[in-house]
C-alpha positions in Angstrom: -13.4 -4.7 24.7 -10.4 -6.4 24.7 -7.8 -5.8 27.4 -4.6 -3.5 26.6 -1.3 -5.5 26.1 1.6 -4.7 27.4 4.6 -4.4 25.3 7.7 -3.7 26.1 9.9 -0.6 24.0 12.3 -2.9 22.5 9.3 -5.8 21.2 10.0 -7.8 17.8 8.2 -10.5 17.4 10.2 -13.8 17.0 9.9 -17.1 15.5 10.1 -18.6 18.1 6.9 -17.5 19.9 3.0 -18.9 18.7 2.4 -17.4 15.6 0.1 -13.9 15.3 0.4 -14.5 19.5 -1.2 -11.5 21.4 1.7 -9.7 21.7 2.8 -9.9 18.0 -0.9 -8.7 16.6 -0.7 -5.9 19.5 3.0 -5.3 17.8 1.4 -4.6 14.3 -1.9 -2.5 15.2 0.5 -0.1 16.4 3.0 -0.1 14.0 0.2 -0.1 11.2 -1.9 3.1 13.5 1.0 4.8 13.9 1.8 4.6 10.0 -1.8 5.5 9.4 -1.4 8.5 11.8 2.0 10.1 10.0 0.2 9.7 6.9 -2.6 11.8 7.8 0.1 14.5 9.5 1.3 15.0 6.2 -1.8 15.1 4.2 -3.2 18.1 6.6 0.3 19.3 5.9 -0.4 19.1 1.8 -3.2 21.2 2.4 -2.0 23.9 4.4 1.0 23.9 2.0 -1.5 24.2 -1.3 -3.7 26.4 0.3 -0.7 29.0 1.0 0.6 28.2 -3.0 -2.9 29.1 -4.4 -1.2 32.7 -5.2 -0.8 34.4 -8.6 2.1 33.8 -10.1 2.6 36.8 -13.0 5.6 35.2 -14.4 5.0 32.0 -16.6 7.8 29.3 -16.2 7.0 30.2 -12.2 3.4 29.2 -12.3 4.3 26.4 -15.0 6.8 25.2 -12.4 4.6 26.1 -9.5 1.6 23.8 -11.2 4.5 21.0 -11.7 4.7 21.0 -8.1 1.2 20.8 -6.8 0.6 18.3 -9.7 3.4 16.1 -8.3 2.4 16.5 -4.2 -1.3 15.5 -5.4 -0.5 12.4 -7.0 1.9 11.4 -4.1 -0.8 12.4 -1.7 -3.1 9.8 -3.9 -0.8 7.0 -3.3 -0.9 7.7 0.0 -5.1 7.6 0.2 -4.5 4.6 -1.1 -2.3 3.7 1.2 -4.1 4.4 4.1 -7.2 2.1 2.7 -4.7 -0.5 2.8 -3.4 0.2 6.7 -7.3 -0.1 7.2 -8.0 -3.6 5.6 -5.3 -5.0 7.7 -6.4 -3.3 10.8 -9.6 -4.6 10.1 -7.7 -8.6 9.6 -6.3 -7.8 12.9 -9.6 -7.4 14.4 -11.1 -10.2 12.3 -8.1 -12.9 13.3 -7.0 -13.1 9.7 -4.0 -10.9 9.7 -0.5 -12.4 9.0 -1.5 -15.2 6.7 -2.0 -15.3 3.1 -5.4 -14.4 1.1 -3.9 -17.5 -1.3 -2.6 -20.0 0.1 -3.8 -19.6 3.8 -0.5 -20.2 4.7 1.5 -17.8 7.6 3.1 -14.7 6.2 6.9 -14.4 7.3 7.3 -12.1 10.2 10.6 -10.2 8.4 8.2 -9.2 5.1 5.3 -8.2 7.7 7.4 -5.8 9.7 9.0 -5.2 6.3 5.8 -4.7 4.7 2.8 -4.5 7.5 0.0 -4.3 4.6 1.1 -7.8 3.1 -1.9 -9.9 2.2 0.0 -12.5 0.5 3.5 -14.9 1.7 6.4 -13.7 -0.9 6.0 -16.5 -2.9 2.3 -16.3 -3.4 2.9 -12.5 -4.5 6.1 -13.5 -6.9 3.8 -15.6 -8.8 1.0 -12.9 -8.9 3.7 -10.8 -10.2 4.7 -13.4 -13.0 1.3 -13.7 -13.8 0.6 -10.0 -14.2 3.7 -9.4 -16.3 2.9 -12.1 -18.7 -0.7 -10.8 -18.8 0.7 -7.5 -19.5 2.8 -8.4 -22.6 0.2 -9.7 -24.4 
């Protein structure tokens, strides 16, 4: 078991220091566990809040508006399941010693689009092209 790292309130990582350094990979597991953890808050939350909305509504548009509702917080709560698989794959490439470089090109991923973006498997460029590539794919 590794040894806790200290880091300091104010921590960002910098260019300037060795790339995915102790102290930057320490930087991200928490950002990404913490991310994880508000996630989850409001997921219990969903539940508590559909469980309490399961009532009979006698007048229509209320339950038709009432069913918009739960229809909508159930398909943002999806994105966020999804979202949370994602905060565990690069927890996971934290552990593993792959985390801030790209699954394409191998090469390291900015540190302004990881704390932008803490789930980014891919260096901006590498995922502009994927995103040409989809698009045209997509047209035809």
């Amino acid at each position: 078991m590794k040894a806790e790292i200290f880091l300091p309130e104010d921590y960002r990582p910098a260019e300037d220091e060795p790339f995915m350094n102790d102290r930057q990979l320490e930087y991200f597991r928490r950002k990404l566990v913490g991310w994880k953890q508000d996630l989850l808050d409001q997921s219990a939350e969903t539940i508590d809040n559909l469980q309490d909305s399961a009532r009979s509504v006698p007048d229509l548009a209320d339950r038709a508006s009432e069913e918009t509702d739960r229809a909508l917080e159930l398909r943002t709560r999806d994105r966020q399941r999804k979202l949370v698989n994602k905060i565990d794959a690069a927890l996971r490439r934290i552990e593993n010693g792959e985390y801030g470089y790209c699954e394409v090109s191998g090469e390291p991923i900015s540190l302004k689009r990881l704390d932008a973006r803490p789930i980014a498997t891919m260096t901006l460029e590498a995922q502009e092209k994927h995103e040409r590539r989809e698009k045209v794919h997509r047209d035809d």
